[in-house]
N, C-alpha and C positions, 0 to 999 in steps of 0.2 A: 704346744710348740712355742707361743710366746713368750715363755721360761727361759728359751736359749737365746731371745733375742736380747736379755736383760745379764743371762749367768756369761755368757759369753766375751763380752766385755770387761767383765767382772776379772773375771780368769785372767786375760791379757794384762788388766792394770795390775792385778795381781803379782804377776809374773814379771812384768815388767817391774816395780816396785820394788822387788825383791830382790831381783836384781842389781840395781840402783844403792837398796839399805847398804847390801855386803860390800860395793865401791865406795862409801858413803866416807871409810873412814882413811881413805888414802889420799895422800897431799898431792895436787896437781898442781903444776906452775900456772903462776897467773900473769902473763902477760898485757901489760893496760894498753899496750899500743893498738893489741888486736881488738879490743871488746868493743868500738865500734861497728867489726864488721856483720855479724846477725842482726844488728838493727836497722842498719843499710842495708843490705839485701830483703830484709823482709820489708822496710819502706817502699823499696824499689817496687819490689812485687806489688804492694797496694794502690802505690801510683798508677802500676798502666793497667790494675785492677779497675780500679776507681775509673779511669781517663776510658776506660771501653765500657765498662758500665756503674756512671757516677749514681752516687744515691740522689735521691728524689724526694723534692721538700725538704719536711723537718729532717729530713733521715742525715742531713750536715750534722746538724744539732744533735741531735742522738751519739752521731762517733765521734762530735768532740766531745761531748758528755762521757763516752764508755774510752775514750783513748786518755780523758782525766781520771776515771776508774783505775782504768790498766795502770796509768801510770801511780798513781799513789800503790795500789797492790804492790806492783815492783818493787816499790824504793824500799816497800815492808818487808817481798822477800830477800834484796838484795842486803839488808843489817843482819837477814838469819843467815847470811853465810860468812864462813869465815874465813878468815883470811889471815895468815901467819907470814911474819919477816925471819928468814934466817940469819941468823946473828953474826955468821962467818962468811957469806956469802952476798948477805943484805940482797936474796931473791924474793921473792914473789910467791907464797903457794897460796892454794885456796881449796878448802875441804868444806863437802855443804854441809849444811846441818840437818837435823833428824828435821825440826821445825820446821825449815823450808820444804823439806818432800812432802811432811804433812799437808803444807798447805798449799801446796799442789795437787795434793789429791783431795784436799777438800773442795778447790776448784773443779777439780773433774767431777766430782758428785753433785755440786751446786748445777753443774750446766748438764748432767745429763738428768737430773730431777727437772730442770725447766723446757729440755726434751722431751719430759714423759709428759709433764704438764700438756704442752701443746699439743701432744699427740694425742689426750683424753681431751681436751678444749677441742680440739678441731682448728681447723685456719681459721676463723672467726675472721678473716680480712688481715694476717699476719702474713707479709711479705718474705719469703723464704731469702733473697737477696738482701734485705734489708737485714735480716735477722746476723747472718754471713755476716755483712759490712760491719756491724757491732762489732760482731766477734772476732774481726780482723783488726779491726783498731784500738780493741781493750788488751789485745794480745803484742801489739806493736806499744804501746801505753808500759806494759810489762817488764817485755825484754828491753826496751831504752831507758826504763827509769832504773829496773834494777841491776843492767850495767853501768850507768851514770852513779850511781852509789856506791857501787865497788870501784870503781875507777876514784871516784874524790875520796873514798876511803884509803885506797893502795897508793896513792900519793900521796897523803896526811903521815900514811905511815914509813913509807921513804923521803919523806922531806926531816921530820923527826930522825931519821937514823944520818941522817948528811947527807945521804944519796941525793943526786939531781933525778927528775922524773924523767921517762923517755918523751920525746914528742908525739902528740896522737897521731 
């Protein structure tokens, strides 16, 4: 029975993924006013995350360490997507790319192998909150560097066509 606990997730990324590929190739508008707001709400969250239960010791040092992770990962998946100007309209789209899902799911693989890890290790003195706090701030690291990417990109590309940018 410990087969399903590993196929099971499997299936969903799967499915999920697949998903996702067949949307993959459809232009959605990309509005830069909005793409601050997932990064604020998910800060938000982490603040009164953190403000009810702050990490302890080094564990600062660890989510600034893993929220400088996140964020260089972002900026890398926010160049794999792209982003096109309409010529007649001078809008906004943004269609991801294959790249970016991939490495997305390469992150999902990398952290559910370092779940299996721990699970064969044992607690060995591994902080299950702390481990969390990581992974809330390499994931905040993420989504704000790889909106900040597209946003200075989607403006490089409407200042280029004459367009004025909107205000954040």
């Amino acid at each position: 029975m410990d087969w399903i606990n590993y196929a099971l997730p499997l299936v969903v990324v799967a499915v999920v993924m697949a998903i996702r590929w067949r949307r993959m190739k459809r232009v959605r508008p990309l509005k830069l006013e909005h793409l601050w707001v997932l990064p604020a709400v998910y800060a938000a969250v982490i603040a009164v995350t953190f403000s009810r239960f702050p990490p302890r010791g080094l564990g600062w040092l660890f989510c600034l360490v893993a929220l400088a992770l996140g964020a260089a990962l972002g900026w890398q998946r926010g160049k794999m997507m792209r982003i096109t100007l309409d010529p007649e309209t001078h809008r906004l789209g943004q269609t991801a790319s294959p790249a970016a899902l991939l490495f997305i799911v390469l992150l999902i693989v990398v952290r559910s192998g370092a779940r299996g890890a721990m699970t064969y290790a044992g607690p060995a003195g591994l902080d299950p909150m702390a481990i969390t706090d990581l992974l809330m701030a390499l994931a905040l690291g993420l989504f704000s560097a790889q909106r900040l990417e597209m946003y200075l990109r989607g403006k490089r590309m409407l200042a280029a066509a004459g367009n004025r940018t909107p205000p954040i």
